[in-house]
C-alpha positions as CSV (number, residue, x, y, z in Angstrom):
1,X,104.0,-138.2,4.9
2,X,105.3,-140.1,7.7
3,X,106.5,-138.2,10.4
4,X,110.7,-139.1,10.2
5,X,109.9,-137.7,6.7
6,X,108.5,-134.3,7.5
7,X,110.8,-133.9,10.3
8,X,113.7,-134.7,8.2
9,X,112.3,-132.2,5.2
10,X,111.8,-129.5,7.9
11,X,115.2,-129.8,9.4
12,X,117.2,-129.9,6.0
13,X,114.7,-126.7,4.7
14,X,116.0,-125.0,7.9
15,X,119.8,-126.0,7.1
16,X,119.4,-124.6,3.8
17,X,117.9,-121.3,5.3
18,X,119.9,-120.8,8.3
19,X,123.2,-122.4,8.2
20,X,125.0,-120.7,10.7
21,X,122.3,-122.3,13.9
22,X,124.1,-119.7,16.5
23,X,122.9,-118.4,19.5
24,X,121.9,-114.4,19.6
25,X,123.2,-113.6,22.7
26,X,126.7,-112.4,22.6
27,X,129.5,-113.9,25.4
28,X,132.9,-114.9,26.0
29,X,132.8,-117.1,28.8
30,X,130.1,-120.1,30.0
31,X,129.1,-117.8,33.1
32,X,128.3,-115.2,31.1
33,X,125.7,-116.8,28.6
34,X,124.3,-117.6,31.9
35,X,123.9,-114.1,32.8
36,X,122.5,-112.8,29.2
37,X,120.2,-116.1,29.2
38,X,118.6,-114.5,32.4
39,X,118.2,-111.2,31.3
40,X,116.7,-112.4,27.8
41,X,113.6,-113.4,29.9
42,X,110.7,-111.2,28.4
43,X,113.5,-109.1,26.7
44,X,115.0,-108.9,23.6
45,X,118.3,-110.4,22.4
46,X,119.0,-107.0,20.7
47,X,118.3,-105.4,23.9
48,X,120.7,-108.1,25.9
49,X,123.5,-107.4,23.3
50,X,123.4,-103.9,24.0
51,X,123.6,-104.6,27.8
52,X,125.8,-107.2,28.4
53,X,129.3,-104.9,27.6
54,X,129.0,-102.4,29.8
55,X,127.9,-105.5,32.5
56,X,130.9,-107.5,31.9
57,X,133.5,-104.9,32.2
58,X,132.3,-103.6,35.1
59,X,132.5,-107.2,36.9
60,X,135.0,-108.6,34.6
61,X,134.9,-112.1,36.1
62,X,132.9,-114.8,38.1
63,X,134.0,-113.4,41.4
64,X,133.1,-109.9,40.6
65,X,129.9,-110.8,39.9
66,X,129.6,-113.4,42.9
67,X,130.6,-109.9,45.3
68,X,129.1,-107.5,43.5
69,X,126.5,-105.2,45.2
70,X,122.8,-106.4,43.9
71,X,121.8,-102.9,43.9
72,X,124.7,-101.3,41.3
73,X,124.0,-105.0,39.0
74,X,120.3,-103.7,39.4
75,X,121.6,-100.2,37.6
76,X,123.2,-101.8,34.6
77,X,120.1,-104.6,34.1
78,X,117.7,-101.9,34.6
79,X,116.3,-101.2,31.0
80,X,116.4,-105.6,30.7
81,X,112.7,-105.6,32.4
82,X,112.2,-107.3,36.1
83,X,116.0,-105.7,36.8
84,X,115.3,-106.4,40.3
85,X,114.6,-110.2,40.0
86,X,117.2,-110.5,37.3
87,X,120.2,-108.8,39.6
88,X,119.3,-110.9,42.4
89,X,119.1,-114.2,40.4
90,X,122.8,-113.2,38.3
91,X,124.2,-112.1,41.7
92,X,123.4,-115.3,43.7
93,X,123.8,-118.3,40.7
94,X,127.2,-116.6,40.4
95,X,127.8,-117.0,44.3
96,X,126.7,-120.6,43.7
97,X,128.9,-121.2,40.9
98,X,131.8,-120.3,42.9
99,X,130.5,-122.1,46.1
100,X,128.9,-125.2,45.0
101,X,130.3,-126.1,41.6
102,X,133.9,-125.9,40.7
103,X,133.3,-121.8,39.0
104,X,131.8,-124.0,36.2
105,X,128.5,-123.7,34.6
106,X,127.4,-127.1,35.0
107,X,127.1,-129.9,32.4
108,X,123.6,-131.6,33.4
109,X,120.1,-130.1,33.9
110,X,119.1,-131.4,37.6
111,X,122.8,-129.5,38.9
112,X,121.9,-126.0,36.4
113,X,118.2,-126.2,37.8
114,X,119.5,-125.6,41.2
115,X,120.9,-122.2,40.0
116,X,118.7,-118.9,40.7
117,X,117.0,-118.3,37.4
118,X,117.5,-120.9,35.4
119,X,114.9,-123.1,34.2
120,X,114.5,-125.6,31.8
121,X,114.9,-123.6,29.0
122,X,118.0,-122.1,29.9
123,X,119.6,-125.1,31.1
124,X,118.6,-126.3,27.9
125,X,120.0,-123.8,25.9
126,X,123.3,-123.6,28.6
127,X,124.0,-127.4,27.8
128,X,123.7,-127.1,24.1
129,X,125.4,-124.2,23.6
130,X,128.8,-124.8,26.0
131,X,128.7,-128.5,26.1
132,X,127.6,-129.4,22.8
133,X,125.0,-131.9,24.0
134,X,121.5,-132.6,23.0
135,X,119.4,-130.0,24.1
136,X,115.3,-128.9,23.2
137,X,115.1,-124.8,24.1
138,X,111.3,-124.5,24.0
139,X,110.8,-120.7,24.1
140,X,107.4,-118.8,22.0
141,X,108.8,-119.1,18.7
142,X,109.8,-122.8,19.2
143,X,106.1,-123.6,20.6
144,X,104.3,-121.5,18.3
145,X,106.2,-123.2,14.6
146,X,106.3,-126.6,16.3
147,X,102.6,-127.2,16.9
148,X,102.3,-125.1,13.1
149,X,104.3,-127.9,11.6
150,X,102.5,-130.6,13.7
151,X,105.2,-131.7,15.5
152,X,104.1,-130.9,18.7
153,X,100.5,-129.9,20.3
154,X,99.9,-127.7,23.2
155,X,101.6,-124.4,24.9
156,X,103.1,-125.9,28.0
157,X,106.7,-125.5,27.2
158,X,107.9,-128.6,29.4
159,X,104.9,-130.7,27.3
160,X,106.4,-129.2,23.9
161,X,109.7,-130.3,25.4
162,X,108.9,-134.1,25.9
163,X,107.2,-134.1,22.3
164,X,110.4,-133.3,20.8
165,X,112.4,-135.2,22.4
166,X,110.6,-137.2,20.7
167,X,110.4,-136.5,17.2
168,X,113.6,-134.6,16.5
169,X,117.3,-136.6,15.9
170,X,119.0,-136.2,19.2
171,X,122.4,-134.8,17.7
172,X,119.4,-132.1,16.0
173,X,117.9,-130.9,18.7
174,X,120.2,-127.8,19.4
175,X,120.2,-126.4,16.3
176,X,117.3,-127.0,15.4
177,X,116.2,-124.9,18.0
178,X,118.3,-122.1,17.0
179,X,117.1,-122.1,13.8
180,X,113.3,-121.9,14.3
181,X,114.1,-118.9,16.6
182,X,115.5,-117.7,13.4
183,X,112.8,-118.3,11.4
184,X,110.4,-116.5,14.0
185,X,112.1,-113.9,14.0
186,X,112.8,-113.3,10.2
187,X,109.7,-115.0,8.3
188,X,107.2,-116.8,10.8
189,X,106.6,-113.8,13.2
190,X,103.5,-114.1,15.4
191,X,101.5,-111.2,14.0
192,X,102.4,-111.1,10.2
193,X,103.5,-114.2,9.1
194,X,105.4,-113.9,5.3
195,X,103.7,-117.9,4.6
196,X,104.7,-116.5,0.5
197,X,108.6,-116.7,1.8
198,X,108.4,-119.7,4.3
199,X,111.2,-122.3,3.1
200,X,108.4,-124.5,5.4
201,X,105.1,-123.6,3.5
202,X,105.2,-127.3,2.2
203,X,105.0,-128.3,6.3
204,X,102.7,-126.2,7.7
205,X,99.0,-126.6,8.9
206,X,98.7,-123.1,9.0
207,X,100.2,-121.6,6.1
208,X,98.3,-118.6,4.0
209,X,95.4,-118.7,7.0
């Protein structure tokens, strides 16, 4: 099978599986996807979900968070893992936000890459999700199916990234991505894969081992 075939079956399998290709996190405004992005680092979404409200209304808008003492953000982030790191990173892109760019999460990678916390995969994530563009989030489930279905070899996440670029349809890429998280979550999970349920059995190197 040529490789625009099996990406093409992969991505229509996933369709069929997961139509709604949303993002976990819950938010209202671009700032604040920002924030729950940062505290989903070696958390749970679940966990971020059940953060986030009692965040937001306590610094119920950009400026709020851009003055807001690091120490009482540090409070309400604590049970988020690395609450330190994370306050100070929300606390300070929020300054820059309001300083440097317009209050506006910004719509390329170099200008999102200058912000405190954010790396590739959540600039990634920040330009699909609010600006619609084409966008590869290469977190652990993405890595782990991708090099499973042979579409891309290796664990560095910026490598993984440039291989998909590659291989995926651009106006794909995004949902795609959402979807395999999915699919990690629900069927392809790292310790107990359910192969006998996988909608992408037919693609997989690993399947049943």
């Amino acid at each position: 099978m040529r490789m625009n075939e099996r990406v093409a079956g992969i991505i229509e399998a996933l369709k069929v599986a997961y139509p709604d290709a949303l993002c976990a996190l819950h938010y209202q405004k671009d700032y604040e996807l920002m924030i729950a992005v940062r505290l989903s680092a070696q958390c749970t979404d679940a966990r971020v979900n059940l953060v986030t409200p009692a965040l937001f209304e306590r610094f119920p808008t950009l400026d709020d968070f851009a003055d807001a003492d690091i120490a009482e953000v540090e409070e309400y982030v604590r049970t988020c893992g690395f609450y330190r790191h994370k306050a100070r990173d929300i606390v300070l892109a929020c300054q820059m936000l309001r300083s440097d760019f317009d209050r506006k999460v910004p719509d390329n990678m170099d200008d999102l890459l200058k912000l405190p916390g954010v790396g590739r995969k959540t600039a990634n994530l920040l330009l699909g999700d609010i600006y619609h563009q084409p966008a590869v989030v290469c977190d652990t489930h993405c890595i782990r199916i991708t090099n499973k279905l042979g579409l891309a070899k290796g664990k560095d996440p910026v490598k993984v990234e440039q291989q998909l670029w590659k291989v995926l349809p651009k106006e794909e890429t995004s949902d795609f991505c959402h979807r395999i998280v999915l699919h990690g979550r629900a069927v392809c999970t790292a310790r107990s894969p359910k192969c006998e349920q996988c909608t992408l059995a037919p693609y997989c190197k690993s399947c049943g081992k």
